[in-house]
Legacy VTK file of the C-alpha trace (Angstrom):
# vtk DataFile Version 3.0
C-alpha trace
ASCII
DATASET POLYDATA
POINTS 608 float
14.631 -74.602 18.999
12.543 -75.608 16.484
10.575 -72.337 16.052
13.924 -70.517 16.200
14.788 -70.968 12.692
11.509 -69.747 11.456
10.943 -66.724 13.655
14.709 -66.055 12.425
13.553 -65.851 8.421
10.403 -63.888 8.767
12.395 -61.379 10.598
15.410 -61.066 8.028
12.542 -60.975 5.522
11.269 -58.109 7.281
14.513 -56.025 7.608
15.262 -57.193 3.805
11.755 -55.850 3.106
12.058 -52.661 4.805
15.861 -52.230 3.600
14.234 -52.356 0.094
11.684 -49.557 1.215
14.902 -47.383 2.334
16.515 -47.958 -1.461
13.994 -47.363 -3.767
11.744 -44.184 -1.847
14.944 -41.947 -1.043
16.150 -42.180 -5.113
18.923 -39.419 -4.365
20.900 -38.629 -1.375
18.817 -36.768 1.135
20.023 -34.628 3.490
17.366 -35.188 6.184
17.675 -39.029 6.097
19.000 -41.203 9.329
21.750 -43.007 7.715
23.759 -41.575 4.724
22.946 -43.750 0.820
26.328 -45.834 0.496
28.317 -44.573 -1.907
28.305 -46.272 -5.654
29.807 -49.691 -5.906
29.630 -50.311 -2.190
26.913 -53.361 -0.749
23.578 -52.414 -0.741
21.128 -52.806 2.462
19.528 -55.752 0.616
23.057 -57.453 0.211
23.795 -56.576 3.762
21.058 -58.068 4.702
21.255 -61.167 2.524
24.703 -61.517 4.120
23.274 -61.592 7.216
21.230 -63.811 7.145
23.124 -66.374 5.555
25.688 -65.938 8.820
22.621 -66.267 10.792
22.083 -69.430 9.554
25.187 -70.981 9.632
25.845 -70.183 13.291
22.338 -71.345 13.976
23.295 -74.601 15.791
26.594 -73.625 17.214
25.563 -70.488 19.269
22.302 -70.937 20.184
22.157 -67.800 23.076
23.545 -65.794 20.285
20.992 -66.843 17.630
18.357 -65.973 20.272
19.683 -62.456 20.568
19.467 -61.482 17.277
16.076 -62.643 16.847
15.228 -60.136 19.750
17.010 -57.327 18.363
15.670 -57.979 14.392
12.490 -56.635 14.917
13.743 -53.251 16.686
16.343 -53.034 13.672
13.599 -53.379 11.128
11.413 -50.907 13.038
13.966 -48.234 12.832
14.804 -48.921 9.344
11.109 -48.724 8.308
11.031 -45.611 10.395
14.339 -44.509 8.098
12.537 -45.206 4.819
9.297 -43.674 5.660
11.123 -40.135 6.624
13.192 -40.736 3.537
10.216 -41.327 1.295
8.403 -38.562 2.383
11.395 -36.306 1.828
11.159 -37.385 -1.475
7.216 -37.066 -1.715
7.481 -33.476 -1.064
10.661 -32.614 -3.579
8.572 -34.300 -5.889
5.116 -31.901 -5.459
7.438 -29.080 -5.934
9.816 -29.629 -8.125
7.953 -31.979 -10.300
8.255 -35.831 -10.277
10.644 -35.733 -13.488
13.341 -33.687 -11.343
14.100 -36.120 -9.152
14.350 -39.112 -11.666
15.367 -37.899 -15.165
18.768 -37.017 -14.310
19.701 -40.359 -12.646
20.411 -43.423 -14.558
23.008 -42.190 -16.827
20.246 -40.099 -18.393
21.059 -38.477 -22.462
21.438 -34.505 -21.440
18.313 -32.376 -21.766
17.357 -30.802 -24.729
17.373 -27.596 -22.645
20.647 -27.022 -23.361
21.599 -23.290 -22.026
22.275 -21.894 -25.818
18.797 -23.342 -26.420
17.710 -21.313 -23.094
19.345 -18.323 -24.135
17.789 -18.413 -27.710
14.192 -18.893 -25.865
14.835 -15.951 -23.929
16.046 -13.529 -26.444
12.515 -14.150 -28.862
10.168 -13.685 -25.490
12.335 -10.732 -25.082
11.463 -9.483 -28.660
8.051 -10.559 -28.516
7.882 -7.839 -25.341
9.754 -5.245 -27.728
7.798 -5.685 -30.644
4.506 -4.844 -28.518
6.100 -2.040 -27.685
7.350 -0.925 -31.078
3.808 -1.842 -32.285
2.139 0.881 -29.727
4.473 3.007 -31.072
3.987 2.593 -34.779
1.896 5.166 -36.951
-0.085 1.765 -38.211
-0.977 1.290 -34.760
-0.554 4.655 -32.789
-2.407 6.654 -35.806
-2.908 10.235 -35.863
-5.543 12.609 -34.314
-8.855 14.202 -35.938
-7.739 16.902 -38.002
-10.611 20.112 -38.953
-8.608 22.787 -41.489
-10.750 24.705 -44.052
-13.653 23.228 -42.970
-12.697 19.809 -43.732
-12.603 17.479 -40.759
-10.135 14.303 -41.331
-11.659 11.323 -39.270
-8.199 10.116 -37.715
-6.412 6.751 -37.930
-5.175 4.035 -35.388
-5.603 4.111 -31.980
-5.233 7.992 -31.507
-7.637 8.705 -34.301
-10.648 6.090 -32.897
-10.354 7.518 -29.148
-9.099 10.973 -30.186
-6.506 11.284 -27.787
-4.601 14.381 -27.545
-0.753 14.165 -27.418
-0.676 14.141 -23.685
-3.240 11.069 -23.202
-0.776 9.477 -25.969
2.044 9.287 -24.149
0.021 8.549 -21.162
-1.133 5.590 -23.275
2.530 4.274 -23.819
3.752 4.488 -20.078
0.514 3.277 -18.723
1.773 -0.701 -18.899
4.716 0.547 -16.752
2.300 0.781 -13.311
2.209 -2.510 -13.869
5.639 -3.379 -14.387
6.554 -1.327 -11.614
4.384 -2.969 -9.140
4.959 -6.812 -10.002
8.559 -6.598 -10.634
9.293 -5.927 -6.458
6.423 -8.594 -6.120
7.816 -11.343 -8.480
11.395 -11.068 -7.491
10.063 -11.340 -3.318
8.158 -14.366 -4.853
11.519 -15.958 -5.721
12.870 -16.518 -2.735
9.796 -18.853 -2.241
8.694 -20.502 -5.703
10.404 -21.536 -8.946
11.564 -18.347 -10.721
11.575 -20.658 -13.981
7.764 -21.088 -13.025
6.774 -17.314 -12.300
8.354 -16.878 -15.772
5.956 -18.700 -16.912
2.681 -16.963 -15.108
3.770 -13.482 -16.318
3.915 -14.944 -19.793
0.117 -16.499 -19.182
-1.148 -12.675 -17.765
1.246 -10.893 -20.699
-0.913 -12.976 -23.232
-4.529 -12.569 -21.780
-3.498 -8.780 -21.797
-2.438 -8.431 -25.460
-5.522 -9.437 -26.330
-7.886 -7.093 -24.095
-5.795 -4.413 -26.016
-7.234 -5.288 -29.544
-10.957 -5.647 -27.861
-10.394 -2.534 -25.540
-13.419 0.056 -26.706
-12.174 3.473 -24.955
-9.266 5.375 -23.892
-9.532 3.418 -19.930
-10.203 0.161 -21.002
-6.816 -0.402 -23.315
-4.755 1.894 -20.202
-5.985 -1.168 -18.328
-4.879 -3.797 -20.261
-1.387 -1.642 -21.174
-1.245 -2.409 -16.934
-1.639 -5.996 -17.069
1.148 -5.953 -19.538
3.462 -4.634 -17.440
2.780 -7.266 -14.671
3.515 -10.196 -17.234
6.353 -8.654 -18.025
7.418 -8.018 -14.734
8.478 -11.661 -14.211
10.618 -11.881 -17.506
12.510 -9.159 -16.947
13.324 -9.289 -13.514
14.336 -12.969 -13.346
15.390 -13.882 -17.105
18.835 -12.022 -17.211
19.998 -13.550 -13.905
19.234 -16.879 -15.659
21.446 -16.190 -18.444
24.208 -14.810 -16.617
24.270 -18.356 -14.396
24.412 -20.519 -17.543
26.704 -18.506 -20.081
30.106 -19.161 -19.986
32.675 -17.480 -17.810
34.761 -15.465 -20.852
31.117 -14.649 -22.602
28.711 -13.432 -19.880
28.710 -10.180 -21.477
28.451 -11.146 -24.821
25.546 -13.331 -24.081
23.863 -10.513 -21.930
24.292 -8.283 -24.906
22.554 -11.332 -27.480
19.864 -10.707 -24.902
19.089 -6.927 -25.012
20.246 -7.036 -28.619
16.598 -7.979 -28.390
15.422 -4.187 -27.225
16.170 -2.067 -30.280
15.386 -5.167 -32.517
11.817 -5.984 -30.986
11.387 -2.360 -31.064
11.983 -1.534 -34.836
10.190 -5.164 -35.732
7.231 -3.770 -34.114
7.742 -0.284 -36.170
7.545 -2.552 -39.422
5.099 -4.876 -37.946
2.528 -2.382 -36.772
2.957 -0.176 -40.006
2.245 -3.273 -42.046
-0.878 -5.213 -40.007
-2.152 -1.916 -38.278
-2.310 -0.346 -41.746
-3.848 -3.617 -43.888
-5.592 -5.100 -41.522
-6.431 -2.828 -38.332
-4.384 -2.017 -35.234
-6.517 -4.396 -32.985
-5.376 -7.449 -35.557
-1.714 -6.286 -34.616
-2.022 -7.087 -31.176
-3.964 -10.179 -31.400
-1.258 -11.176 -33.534
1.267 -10.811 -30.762
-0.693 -12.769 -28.163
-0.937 -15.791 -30.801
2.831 -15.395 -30.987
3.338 -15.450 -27.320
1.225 -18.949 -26.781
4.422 -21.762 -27.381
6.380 -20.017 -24.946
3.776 -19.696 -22.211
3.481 -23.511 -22.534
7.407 -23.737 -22.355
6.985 -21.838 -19.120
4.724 -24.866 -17.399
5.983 -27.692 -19.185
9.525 -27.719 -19.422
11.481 -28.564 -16.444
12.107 -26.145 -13.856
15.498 -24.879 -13.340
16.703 -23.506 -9.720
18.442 -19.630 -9.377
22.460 -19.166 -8.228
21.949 -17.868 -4.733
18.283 -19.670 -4.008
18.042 -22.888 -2.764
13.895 -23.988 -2.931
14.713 -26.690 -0.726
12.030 -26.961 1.559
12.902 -30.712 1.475
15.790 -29.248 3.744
12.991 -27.889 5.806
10.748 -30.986 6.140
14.054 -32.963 6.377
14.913 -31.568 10.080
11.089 -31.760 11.482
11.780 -35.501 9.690
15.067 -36.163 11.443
15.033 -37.294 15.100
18.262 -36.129 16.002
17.464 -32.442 15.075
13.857 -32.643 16.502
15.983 -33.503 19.991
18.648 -30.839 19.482
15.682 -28.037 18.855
13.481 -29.687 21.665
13.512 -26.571 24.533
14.351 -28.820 27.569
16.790 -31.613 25.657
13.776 -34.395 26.374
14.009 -37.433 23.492
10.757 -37.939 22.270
10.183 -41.218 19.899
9.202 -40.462 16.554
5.702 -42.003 16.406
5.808 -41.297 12.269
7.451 -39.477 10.100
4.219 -38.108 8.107
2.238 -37.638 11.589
4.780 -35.467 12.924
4.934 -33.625 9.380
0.889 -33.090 9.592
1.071 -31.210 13.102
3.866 -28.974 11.421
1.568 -28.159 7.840
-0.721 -25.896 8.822
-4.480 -27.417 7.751
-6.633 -24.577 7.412
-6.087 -20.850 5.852
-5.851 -18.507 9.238
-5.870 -14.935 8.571
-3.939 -14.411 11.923
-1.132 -16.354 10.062
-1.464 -14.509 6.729
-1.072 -11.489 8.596
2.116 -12.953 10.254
3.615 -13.961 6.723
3.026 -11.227 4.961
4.604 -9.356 7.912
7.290 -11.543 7.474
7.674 -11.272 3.546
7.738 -7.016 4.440
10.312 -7.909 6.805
12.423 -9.662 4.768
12.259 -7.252 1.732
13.038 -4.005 3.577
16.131 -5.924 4.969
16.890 -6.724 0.963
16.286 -3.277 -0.115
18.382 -1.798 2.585
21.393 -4.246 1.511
20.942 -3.411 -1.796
20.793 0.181 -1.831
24.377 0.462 0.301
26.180 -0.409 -2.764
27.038 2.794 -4.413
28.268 1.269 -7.162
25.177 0.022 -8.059
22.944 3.002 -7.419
25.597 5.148 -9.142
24.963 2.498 -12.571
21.118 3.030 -11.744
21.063 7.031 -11.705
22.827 6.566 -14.965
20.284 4.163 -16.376
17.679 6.444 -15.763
18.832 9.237 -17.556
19.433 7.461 -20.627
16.163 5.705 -20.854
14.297 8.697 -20.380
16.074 9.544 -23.845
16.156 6.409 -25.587
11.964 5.512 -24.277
11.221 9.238 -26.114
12.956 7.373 -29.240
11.039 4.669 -29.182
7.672 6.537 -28.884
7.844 9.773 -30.523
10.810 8.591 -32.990
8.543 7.748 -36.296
6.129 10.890 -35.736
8.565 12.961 -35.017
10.861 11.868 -38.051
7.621 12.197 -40.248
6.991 15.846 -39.226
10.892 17.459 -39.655
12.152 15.408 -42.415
8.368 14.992 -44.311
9.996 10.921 -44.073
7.136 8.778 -46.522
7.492 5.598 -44.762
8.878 6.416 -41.025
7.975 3.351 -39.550
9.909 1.551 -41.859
12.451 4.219 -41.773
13.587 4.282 -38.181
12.547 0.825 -37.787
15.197 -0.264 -40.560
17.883 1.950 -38.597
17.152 0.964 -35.059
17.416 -2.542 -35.798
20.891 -2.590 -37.524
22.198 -0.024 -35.250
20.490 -1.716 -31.933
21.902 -5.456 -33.448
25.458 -3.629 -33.785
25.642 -1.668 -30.780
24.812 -3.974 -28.796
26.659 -6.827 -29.498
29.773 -4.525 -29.763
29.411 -3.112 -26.224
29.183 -6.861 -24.969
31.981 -8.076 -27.438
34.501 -5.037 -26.640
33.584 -5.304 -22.794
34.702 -9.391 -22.827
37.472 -8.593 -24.900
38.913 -5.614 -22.813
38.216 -7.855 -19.415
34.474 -8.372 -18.033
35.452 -6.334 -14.507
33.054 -3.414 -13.131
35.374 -0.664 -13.701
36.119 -1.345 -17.413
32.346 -1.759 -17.531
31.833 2.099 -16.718
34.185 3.073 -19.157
32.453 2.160 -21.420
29.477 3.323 -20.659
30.618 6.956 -20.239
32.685 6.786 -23.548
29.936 5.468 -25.528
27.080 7.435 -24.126
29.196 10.934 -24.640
30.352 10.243 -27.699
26.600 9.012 -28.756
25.070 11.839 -27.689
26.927 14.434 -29.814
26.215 12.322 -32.513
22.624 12.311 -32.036
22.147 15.697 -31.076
24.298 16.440 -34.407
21.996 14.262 -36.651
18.562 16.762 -35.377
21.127 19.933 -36.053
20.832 19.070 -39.537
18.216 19.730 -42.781
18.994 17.119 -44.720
17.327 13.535 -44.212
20.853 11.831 -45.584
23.139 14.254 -43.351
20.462 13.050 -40.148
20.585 9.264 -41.329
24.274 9.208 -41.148
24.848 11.115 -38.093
21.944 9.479 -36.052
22.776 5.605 -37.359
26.927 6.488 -35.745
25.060 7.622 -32.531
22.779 4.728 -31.910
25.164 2.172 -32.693
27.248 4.245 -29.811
24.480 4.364 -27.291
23.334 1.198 -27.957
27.000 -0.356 -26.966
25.935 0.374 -23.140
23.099 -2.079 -23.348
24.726 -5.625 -21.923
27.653 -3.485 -19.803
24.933 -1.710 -17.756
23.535 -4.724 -16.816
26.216 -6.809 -16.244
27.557 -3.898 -13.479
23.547 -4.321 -12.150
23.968 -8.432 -11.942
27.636 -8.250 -10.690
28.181 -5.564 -7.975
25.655 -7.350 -5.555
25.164 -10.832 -3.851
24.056 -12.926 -5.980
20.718 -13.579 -3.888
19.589 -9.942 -4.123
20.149 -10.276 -8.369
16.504 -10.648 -8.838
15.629 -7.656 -6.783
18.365 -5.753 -8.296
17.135 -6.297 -11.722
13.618 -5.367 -10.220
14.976 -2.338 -8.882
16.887 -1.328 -11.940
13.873 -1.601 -13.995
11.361 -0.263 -12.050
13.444 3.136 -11.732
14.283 2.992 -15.036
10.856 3.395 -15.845
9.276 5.571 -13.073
11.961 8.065 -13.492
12.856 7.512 -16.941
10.536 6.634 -19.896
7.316 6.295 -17.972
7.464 10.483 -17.604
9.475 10.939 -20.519
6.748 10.504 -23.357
4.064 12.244 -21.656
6.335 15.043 -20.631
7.485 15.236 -24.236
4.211 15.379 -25.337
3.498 18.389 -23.087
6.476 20.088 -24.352
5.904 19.058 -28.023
2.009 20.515 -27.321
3.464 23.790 -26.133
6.499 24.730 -28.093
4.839 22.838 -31.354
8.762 22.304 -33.059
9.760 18.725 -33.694
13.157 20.116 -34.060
13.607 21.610 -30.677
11.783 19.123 -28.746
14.188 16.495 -29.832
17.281 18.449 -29.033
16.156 19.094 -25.849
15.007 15.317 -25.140
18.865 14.370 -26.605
21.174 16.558 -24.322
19.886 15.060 -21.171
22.391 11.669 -22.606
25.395 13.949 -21.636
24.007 13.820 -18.205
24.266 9.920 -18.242
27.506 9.948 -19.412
28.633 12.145 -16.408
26.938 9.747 -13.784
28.908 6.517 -15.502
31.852 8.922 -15.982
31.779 9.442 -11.634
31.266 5.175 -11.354
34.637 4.664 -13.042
36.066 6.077 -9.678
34.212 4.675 -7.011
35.455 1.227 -5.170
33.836 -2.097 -6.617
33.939 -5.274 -6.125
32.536 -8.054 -8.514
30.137 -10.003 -5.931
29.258 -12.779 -8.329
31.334 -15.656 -6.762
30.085 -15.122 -3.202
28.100 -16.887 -0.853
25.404 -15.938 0.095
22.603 -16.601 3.263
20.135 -18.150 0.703
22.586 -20.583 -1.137
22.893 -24.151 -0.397
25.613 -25.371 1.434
28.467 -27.301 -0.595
27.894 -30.850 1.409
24.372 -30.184 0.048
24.429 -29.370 -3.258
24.937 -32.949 -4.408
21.527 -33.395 -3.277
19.812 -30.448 -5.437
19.363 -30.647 -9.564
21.927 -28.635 -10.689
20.581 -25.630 -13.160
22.230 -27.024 -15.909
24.433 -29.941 -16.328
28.616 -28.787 -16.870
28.644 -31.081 -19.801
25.798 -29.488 -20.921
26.933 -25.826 -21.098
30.283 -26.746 -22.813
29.094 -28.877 -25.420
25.392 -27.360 -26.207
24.485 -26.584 -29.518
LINES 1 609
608 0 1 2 3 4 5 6 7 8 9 10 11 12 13 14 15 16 17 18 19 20 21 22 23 24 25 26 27 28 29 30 31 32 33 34 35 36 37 38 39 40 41 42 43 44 45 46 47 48 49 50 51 52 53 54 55 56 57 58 59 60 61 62 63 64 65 66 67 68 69 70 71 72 73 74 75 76 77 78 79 80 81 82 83 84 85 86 87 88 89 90 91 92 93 94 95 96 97 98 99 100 101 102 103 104 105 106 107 108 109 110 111 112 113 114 115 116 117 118 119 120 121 122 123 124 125 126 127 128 129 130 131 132 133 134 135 136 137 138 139 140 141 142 143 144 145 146 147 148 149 150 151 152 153 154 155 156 157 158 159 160 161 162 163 164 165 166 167 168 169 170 171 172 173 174 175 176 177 178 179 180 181 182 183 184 185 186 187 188 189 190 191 192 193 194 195 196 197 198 199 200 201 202 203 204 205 206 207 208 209 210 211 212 213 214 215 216 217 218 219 220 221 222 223 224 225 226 227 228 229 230 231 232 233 234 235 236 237 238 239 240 241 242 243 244 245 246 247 248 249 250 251 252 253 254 255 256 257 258 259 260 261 262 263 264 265 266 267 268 269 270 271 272 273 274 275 276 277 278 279 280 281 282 283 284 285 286 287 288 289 290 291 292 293 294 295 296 297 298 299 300 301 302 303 304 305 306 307 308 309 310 311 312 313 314 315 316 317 318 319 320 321 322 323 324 325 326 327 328 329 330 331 332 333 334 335 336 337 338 339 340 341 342 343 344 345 346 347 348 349 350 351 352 353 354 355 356 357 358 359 360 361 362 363 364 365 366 367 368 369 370 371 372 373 374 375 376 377 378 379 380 381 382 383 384 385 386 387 388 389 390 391 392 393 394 395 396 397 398 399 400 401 402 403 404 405 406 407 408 409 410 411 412 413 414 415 416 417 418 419 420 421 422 423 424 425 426 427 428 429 430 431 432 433 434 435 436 437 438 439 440 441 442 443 444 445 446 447 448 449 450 451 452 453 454 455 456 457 458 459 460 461 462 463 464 465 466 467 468 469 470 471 472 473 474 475 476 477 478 479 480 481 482 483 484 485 486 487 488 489 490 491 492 493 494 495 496 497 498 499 500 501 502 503 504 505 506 507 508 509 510 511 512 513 514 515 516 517 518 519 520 521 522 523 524 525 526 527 528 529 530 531 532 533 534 535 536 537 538 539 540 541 542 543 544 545 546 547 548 549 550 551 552 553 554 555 556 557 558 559 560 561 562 563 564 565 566 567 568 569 570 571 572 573 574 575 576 577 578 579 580 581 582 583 584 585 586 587 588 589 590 591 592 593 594 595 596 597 598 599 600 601 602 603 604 605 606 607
């Protein structure tokens, strides 16, 4: 007995030792752990344990066979509980590596709320937003864009602007301002596949990186290919931003303003647009149309470090729990109930067992299987997504208005300059797309709230405004006068531009909210392949052959009637707003306690 009461302390300090371990490496309830974290103001393992102990001790003398018991059974208890810390702390070694080590810390310990505040998001989204716009205004611009060599009376004019230096017909032109939309095209299916696997805060954040680098090969491109190259590699650091930003915002507005915060959003697409009319006019014509876009990468720097630095925030419908994942190979219990013939194996480690599952070496074999995989998992997606009807019925309407409103954009200012002999049209249909595009906008997502944010009310819009806009428009080129056209054509934009936030908020809330992403991608890419992306060109062609301003732009404005029509036949079709429901990516309720939540409740009612 009198090595009893000393093998009896070392092995409570061992289990108090190991209890620590459990405590301080799992930091937040983990779902793969052995034994649950007890809940708050309940005894902690190293209380227990003291407890213990201290019972140990005073039964010592009086129950002897008992005492020797325990002793025998302390050092299998510690051993499991040092098993139970070491799974736990590897759970939380892997959350960690992906989610950064702040995530799994800075919101614990009664913790000030973020400065990330989801006004403060929404504001950081709307100037990347216009900072995408304004390139595209810039293109655009007559500063930038320029005008071809001109010969007449045997007196050759040497061109301005990007046109002028490469002499590019109107055809290459337009091919010039669709030519970053392969690009988009492309990366927006690949980025929103990608989310399903990584941060979508963090591929925000590459495409910003790529969007920047590609700016800036357009003020040192030297020939017609090199700058349709780097017009590409815009599109694909776009693609990110566009796809995944609006699903972002429509998680962390609130419930009575998701519209009205979608429309603060693209508010951003006739206002980048006519900033980058001024803005190329002013630096393409002072300083050079290469300074214009160098300018616009500079701009774009704080917000690509934003993207890396700030803390990543998860996606409604995407759990990037792989902890979940490493949890069950972790957890004994599930490694018995997946074992084939029901054998119990002991766990010989939790981070040897984890090793044999990471693969160690790149195996094209397994790439091949992946990617397979990836294909797999897309095509299922797609499928899904394309048997709603009301979405692809919102879509085919999409389409046919951007084809007219990317034709603004691009041929607005030249053609402006030619019919109405407009001095300044950069400034001049810059100045009117940005008060009508601010008004619109924020109309069609104020009215839509108002009225009652529900699909159906959504298309009513939409066909109202775009019908009524469209006679309007088509009015405004009917007349001579550059007063009668400002008046006519201001009434129409602010109409058309009213469909901006209800179009998308019909694309975000008609499917699951795990295919948003990938509906956003979809909507975008047809947008563009079918609507703007042939547009200018084919306007170009027309404009080449018919050579009237006038007529050309009538032609290019009737096709919003047949948008109107398309919304017109949604306002009859069965819908259903999806936005609320499950689906096979989210995280299970019992689970969600042990995820960072996107941002806190607190947060979104009382941010700034």
């Amino acid at each position: 007995m009198g090595e009893s009461p000393v093998a009896a302390q070392e092995a409570s300090d061992d289990a108090h030792a190991n209890a620590r371990i459990v405590v301080v490496a799992a930091g937040s309830p983990v779902e793969s752990a052995s034994e649950p974290l007890p809940p708050p103001g309940s005894a902690t393992p190293a209380a227990e344990a003291d407890q213990e102990d201290s019972k140990r001790e005073a039964s010592a003398e009086a129950a002897p066979e008992e005492l020797k018991q325990q002793q025998a059974a302390a050092p299998v208890e510690a051993k499991q509980e040092a098993a139970a810390g070491v799974q736990a702390m590897a759970v939380t070694v892997v959350r960690d590596v992906e989610a950064g080590l702040d995530s799994s810390t800075s919101d614990q310990g009664g913790d000030k709320p973020s400065w990330f505040t989801p006004k403060r998001l929404l504001v950081i989204f709307c100037i990347i937003n216009m900072l995408n716009y304004v390139d595209r205004g810039a293109i655009a611009s007559n500063g930038v864009n320029g005008s071809r060599k001109n010969c007449s009376g045997g007196t050759c004019s040497s061109g301005s602007g990007i046109q002028g230096d490469f002499d590019l017909t109107n055809a290459q032109d337009g091919v010039l301002s669709s030519a970053f939309m392969v690009g988009l095209l492309v990366a927006s299916l690949i980025f929103a596949s990608l989310a399903k696997r990584h941060n979508p805060f963090r591929l925000i954040g590459v495409g910003l990186l790529v969007w920047t680098f590609a700016t800036a090969g357009c003020g040192a491109s030297f020939d017609f290919w090199s700058i349709t190259i780097c017009r590409m590699l815009v599109g694909v650091g776009e693609a990110s931003f566009i796809s995944l930003a609006a699903p972002f915002i429509d998680d962390n507005a609130p419930v009575s303003q998701k519209t009205a915060w979608l429309a603060m959003f693209y508010m951003c697409i006739p206002t980048g647009i006519a900033l980058g009319y001024v803005y190329g006019g002013l630096v393409g014509g002072t300083l050079g149309w290469r300074a214009a876009f160098w300018g616009e990468s500079i701009l774009m720097v704080p917000f690509v470090i934003l993207g890396f630095v700030i803390k990543p925030l998860e996606l409604k419908g995407f759990a990037h729990n792989r902890i979940k994942e490493y949890g069950q190979m972790l957890n004994p219990d599930v490694q018995d109930q997946i074992n084939n013939n029901g054998t119990k194996h002991a766990m010989p480690g939790g981070i040897n067992d984890l090793a044999g599952k990471v693969p160690k070496k790149f195996s094209f074999s397994r790439f091949g299987q992946g990617l397979m995989t990836e294909i797999g998992h897309f095509s299922k997606d797609m499928k899904e997504l394309l048997q709603e009807k009301v979405f692809v019925i919102n879509v085919l309407g999409y389409i046919s208005y951007n084809f007219v409103i990317g034709s603004y954009s691009y041929w607005g200012p030249k053609a402006g300059q030619q019919i109405y002999h407009m001095v300044s049209a950069d400034l001049m249909f810059g100045g009117i797309t940005i008060v009508c595009g601010i008004l619109g906008t924020l109309a069609g997502g104020f009215i839509h709230d108002k009225v009652g944010s529900t699909i159906p009310n959504a298309f009513r819009l939409l066909s109202g405004a775009t019908f009524l806009g469209a006679i309007f428009c088509f009015a405004a080129f009917c007349f001579k006068s550059l007063y009668g056209f400002i008046i006519f054509f201001s009434i129409g934009e602010i109409l058309v531009f009213a469909t901006q936030a209800p179009v998308n908020f019909v694309c975000l809330h008609s499917i699951k909210p795990h295919l948003r992403p990938l509906s956003m991608a979809v909507s975008t890419v047809s947008i563009h392949i079918f609507g703007d992306v042939p547009s200018s060109p084919l306007v170009g062609l027309v404009q080449d052959k018919i050579n009237n301003w006038r007529s050309t732009a009538l032609l290019l404005t009737s096709i919003l009637f047949i948008a109107a029509v398309f919304w017109f036949i949604g306002m009859f079709v069965p819908s259903v707003d999806r936005f609320k429901e499950e689906s096979e990516h989210a995280v299970p309720a019992a689970d969600r306690s042990n995820l960072r939540p996107l941002l806190d409740d607190n947060e979104a009612r009382t941010s700034d």
